[in-house]
C-alpha positions as CSV (number, residue, x, y, z in Angstrom):
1,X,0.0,0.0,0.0
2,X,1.9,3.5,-0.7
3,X,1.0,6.4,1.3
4,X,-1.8,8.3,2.0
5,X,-1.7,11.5,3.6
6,X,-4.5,13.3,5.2
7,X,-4.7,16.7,6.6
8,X,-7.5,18.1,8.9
9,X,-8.1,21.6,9.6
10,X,-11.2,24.2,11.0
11,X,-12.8,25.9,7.9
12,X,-11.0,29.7,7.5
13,X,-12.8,32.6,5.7
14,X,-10.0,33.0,2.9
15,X,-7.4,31.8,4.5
16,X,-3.8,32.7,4.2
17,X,-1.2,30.8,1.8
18,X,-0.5,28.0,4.5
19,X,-3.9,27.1,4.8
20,X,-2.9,26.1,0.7
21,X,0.0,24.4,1.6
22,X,-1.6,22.3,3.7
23,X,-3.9,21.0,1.1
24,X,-1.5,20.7,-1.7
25,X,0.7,18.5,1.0
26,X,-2.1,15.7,1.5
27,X,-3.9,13.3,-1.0
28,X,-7.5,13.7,1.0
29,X,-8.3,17.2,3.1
30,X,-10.8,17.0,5.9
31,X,-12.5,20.3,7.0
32,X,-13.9,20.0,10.4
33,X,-17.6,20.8,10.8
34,X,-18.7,19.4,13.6
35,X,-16.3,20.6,16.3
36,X,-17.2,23.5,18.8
37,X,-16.9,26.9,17.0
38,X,-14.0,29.0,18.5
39,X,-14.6,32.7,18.8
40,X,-11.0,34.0,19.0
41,X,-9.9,31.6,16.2
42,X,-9.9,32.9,12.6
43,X,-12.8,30.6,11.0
44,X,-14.9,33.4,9.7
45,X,-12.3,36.2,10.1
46,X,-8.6,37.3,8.5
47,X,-6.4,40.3,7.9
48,X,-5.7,41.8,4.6
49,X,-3.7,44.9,3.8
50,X,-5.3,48.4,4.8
51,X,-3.0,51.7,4.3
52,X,0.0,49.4,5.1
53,X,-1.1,47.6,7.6
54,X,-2.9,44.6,8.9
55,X,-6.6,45.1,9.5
56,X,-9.1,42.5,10.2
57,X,-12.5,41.5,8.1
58,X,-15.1,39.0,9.3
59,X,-18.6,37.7,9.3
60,X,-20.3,38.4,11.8
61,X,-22.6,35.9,13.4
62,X,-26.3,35.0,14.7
63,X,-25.5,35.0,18.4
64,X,-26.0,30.9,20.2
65,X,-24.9,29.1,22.4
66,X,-21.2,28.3,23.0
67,X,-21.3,24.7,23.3
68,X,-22.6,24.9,19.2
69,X,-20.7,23.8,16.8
70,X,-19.0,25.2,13.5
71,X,-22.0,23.5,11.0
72,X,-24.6,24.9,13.5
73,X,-23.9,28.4,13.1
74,X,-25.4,30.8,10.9
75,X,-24.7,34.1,9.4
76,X,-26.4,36.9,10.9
77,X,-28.7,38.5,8.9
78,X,-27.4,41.9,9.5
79,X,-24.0,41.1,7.6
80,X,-23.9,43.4,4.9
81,X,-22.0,41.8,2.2
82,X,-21.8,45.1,-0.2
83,X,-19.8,46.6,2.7
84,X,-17.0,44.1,3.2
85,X,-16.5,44.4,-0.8
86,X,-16.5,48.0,-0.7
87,X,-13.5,47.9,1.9
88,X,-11.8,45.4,0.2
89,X,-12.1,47.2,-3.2
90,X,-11.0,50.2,-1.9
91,X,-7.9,48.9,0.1
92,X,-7.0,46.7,-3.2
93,X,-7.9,48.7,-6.4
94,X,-4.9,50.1,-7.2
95,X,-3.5,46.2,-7.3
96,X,-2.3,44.8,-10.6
97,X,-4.5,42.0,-10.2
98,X,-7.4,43.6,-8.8
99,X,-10.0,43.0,-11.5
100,X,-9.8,39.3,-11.9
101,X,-9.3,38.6,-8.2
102,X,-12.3,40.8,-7.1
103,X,-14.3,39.2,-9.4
104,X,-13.1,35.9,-7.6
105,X,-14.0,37.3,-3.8
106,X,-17.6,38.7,-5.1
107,X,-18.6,35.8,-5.7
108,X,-17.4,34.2,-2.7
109,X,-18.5,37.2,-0.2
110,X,-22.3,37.2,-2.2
111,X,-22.6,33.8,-1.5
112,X,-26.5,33.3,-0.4
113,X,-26.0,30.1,1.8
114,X,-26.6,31.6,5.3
115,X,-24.5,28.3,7.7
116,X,-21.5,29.0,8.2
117,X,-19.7,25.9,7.4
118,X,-21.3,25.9,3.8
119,X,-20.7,29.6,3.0
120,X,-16.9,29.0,4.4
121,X,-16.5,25.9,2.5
122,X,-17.7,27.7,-0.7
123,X,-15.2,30.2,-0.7
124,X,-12.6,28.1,-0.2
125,X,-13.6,25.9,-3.3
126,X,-13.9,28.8,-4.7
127,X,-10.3,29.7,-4.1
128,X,-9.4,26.2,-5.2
129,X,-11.0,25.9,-8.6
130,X,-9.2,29.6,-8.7
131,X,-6.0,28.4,-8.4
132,X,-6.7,24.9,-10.4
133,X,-5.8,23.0,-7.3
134,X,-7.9,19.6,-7.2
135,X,-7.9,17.9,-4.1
136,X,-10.4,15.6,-2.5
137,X,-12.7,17.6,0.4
138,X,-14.5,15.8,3.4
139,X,-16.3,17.0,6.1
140,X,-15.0,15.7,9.2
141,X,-18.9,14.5,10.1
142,X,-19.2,12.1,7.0
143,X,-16.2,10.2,8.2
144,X,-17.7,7.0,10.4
145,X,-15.6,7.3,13.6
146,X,-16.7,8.1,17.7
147,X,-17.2,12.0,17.4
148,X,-17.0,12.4,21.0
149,X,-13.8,11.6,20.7
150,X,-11.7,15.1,20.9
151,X,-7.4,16.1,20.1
152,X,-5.2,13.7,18.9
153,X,-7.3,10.5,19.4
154,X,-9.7,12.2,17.5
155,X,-7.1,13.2,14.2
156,X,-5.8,9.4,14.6
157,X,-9.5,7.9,14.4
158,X,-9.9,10.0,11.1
159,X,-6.9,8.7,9.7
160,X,-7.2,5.2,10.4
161,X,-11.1,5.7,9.1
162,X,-9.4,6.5,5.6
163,X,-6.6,4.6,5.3
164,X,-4.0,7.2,6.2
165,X,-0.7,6.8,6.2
166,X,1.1,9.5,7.0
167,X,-1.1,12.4,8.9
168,X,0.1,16.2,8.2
169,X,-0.5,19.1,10.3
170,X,0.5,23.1,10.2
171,X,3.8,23.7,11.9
172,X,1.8,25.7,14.3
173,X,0.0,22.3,15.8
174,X,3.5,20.6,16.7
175,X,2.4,20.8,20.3
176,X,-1.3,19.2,20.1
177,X,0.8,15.9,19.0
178,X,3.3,12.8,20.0
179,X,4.8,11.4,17.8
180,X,5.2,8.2,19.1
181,X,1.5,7.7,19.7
182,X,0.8,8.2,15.7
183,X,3.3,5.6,15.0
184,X,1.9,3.3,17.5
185,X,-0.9,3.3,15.3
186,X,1.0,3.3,12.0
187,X,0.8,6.6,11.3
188,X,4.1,9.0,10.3
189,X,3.1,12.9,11.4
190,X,4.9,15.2,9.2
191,X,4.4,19.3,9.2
192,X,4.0,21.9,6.9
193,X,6.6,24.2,7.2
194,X,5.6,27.5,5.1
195,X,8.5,29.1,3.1
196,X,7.7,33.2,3.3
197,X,7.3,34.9,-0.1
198,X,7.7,38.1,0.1
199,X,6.0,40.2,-3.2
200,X,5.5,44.0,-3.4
201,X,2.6,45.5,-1.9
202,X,2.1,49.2,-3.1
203,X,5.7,49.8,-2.8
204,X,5.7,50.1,1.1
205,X,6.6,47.4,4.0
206,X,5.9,44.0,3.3
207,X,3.1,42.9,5.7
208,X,3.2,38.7,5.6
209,X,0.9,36.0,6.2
210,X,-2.2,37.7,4.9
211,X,-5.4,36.5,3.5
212,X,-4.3,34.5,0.1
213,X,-6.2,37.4,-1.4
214,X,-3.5,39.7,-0.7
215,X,-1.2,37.5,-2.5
216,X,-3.7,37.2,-5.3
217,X,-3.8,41.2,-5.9
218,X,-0.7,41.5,-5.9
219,X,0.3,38.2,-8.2
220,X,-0.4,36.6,-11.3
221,X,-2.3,33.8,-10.6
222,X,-0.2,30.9,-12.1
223,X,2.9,32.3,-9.4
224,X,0.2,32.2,-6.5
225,X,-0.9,28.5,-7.6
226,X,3.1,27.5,-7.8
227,X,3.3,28.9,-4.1
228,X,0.5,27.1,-3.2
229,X,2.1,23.7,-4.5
230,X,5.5,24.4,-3.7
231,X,6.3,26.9,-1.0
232,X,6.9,24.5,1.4
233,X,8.8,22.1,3.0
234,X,7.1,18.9,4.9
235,X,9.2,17.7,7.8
236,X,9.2,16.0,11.0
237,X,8.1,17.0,14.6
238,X,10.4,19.8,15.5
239,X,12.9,18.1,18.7
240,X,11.8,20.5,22.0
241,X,13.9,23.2,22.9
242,X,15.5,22.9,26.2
């Protein structure tokens, strides 16, 4: 049997190029929907470029409970959708590759489906059919495992579910997992390892790690998809600092 990878990750609102390397790095992508939604987490919210600096845009929300999960929230109803693409075209016009890459997010932001997981998910297909990246997407909930189960145990059951392999993560989650407890179930962890990029942005400071759609201004598309497939490196668990 040759190897599988899988990669599982909360839905992001246009996420930033790592988010992409993620999902060029694995042969099956799993987007969690049914896992608690986390308010100071960036699913429906990201920074792009405003007068030189990082700003913040995001969806807001109906307000619900807590304990809800990210496929049982909804957009609220006073989002105004015209507003967010009048910010963005104004803090982007001036980009070389405004026109075709607006039309890409106004699609994406018009989106009609009101649940959050389906408008998210959207966008980021969106994005993907974009950048002529095909990859296969699951939702965590069609995978038949224990959903109470929660962490690690949780990843492993979703990768023993499909036949995985070889389980990759974002360098940021080295901490959330042993090594040794993926191989004990026959599973290598490897992690994405982002190589920056750094393009001009109005001729001032580069800002990095933006929404992709500040790359995509900025970029032909063809260099943003070779990013995407190619920017970075997969390696091993990090050893601990002492």
């Amino acid at each position: 049997m040759g190897t599988k990878r899988i990669g599982i990750m909360q839905p992001y609102f246009f996420p930033y190029i790592g988010y992409f390397h993620l999902i060029s790095a694995v042969d099956v992508f799993v987007i969690y929907d049914n896992v608690k939604y986390t308010k100071r987490g960036w699913i429906n919210r990201n920074r792009f470029l405003e007068q030189g600096a990082a700003s913040t845009f995001s969806v807001p929300l109906k307000k619900a409970s807590d304990s809800r999960n990210i496929d049982q929230r909804e957009v609220a109803d006073s989002f105004d959708r015209q507003k967010l693409l009048r910010r963005l075209s104004q803090a982007y016009r001036k980009a070389p590759q405004f026109d075709t890459t607006f039309a890409l997010v106004r699609d994406a932001v018009l989106h009609s489906n009101s649940n959050l997981y389906d408008y998210i998910e959207n966008s980021l297909r969106c994005l993907l059919e974009y950048l002529s990246i095909e990859k296969t997407i699951l939702r965590s909930s069609s995978v038949e495992i224990d959903h109470s189960l929660r962490g690690q145990d949780k990843v492993i059951a979703i990768c023993s579910a499909l036949d995985a392999t070889s389980y990759v993560n974002a360098i940021g989650g080295t901490e959330l997992y042993d090594t040794d407890h993926f191989q004990d179930h026959a599973i290598e962890l490897r992690f994405v390892e982002s190589h920056l990029r750094v393009y001009e942005q109005f001729d001032q400071p580069f800002v990095p790690w933006l929404s992709i759609l500040d790359m995509l201004m900025f970029n032909p598309v063809d260099v943003v998809r070779a990013d995407a497939l190619e920017g970075y490196s997969l390696i091993p668990k990090p050893a601990a600092v002492v």
